[in-house]
Structures are given as C-alpha cells and as structure tokens.
C-alpha positions in Angstrom: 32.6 89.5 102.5 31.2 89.3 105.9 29.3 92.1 105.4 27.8 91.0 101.5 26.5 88.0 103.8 24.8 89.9 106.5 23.4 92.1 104.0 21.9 88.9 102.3 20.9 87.8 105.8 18.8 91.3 106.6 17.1 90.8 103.2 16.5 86.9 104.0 15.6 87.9 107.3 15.5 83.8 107.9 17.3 81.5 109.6 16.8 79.2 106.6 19.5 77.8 104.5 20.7 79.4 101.5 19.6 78.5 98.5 21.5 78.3 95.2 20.0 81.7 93.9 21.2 82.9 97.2 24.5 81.4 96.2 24.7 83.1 92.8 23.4 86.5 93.9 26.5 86.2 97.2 28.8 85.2 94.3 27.6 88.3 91.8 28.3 90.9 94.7 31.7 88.9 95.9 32.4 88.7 92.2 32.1 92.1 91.6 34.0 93.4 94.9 37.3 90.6 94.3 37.1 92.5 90.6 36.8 96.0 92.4 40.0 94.8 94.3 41.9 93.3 92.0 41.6 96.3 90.3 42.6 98.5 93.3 45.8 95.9 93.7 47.0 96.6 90.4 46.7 100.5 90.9 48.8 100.1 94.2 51.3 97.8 91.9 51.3 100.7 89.6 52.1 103.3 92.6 54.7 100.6 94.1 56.8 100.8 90.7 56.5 104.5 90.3 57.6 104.8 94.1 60.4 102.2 93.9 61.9 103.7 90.5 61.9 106.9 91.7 63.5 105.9 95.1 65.9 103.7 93.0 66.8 107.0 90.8 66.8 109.1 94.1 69.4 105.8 95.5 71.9 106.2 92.5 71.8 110.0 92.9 73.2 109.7 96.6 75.7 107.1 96.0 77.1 109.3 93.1 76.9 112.0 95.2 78.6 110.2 98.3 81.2 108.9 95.8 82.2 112.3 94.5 82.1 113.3 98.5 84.4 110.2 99.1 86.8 111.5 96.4 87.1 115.0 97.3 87.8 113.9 100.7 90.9 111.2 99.5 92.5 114.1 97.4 92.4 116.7 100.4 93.4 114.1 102.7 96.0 112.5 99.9 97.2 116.5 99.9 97.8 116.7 103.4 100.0 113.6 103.8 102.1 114.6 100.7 102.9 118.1 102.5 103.6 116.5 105.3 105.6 114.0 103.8 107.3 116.4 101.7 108.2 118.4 104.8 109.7 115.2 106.1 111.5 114.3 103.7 113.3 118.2 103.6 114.6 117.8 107.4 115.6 114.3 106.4 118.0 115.6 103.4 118.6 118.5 105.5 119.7 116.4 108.1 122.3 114.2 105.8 123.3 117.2 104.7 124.8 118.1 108.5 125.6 114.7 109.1 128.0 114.7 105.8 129.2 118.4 107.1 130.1 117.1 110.7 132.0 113.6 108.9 134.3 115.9 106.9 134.9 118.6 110.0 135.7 115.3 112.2 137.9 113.4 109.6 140.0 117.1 109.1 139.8 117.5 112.8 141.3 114.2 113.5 143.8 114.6 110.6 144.7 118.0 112.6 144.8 115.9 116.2 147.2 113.3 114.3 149.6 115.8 112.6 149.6 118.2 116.3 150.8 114.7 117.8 153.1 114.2 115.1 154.2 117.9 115.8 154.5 117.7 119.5 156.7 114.4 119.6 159.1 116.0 117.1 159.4 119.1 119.3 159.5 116.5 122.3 162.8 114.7 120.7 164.2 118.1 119.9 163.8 119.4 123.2 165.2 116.3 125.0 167.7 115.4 122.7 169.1 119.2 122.9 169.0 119.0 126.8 
C-alpha cells in the first residue's frame, strides 16, 4: 500500500494534495492488489485444509498404531504375570501339600509318643510290682 502511494507520489512528483482522480486511480491499484490477496488467502486456506486433513489422517494412523503397540505390550506383560503367578501358586499347593504331610507324620508321631508312655508305665508297674 505504501508503496502504490509512493509510486503515485513519483508520478505526481508534487507536494500537492491528492485529488479525487488521485483517489480513484490509489483505490483501482489497492483494489486490484486486496483482490490479488484475497485471492492468495484463499489459496493458503485451500493448502491449510489439505495440510491439516492429511496431518489429521497421519494423527489417527499413530494413535491406532500406538494403540495396537499399547495392546501387544498388556498381553506380553499380562503373560508374564500369569507365569509368574502360576509358578506361585505351584509352590503354594506344593507347600500345603508338606504342610498336610508333616500334620499326619506329627499326629502318628504323637500317637506313637502317647502309646510308648502308655508302654513304659505298664512295664514300670510290672517291674516294681515284681520287685
């Protein structure tokens, strides 16, 4: 704009006002360069779009991608703490299992303990009462 006027001012070469053809011929060239622009804006709108689609079709790609990442990560990870859950739970059962084992060895160990004792006092009396 600056420069339409200083190009009308060269021409002019005056320092006298501008008159109303001045006006008109100003507002012809600025017409004709806000039209160029305008113009110009809507091809940049046009690129914007086409830019931001493809970045938005680009955007949903990843995020599907990084969602099928995610997954495959929970079912390996998922994996790993059942097999070491599964482990855990073997020594646990194996471990009731030996616990059950050592009750019934100790209740027929003490039933053996109670019957020697019974034993031993009868042979007591018997040897006592004989002497």
């Amino acid at each position: 704009m600056v420069l339409v006027m200083m190009d009308l001012m060269k021409k002019n070469n005056s320092n006298l006002p501008a008159t109303k053809g001045d006006l008109n011929k100003l507002e012809k060239k600025l017409g004709s360069k806000v039209s160029q622009l305008g113009s110009k804006v809507s091809q940049l709108d046009g690129k914007i779009d086409g830019v931001e689609k493809t970045l938005r079709a680009e955007i949903k790609i990843t995020a599907q991608e990084t969602k099928e990442e995610i997954k495959e990560e929970m079912k390996q990870s998922e994996s790993r703490v059942l097999d070491v859950l599964d482990k855990f739970l073997k020594e646990v059962d194996i471990s009731r299992q030996e616990r059950t084992v050592d009750t019934e060895q100790k209740i027929c160990d003490r039933g053996k303990l109670e019957n020697h004792e019974k034993r031993i006092m009868t042979l007591e009396q018997r040897v006592f009462s004989s002497v």
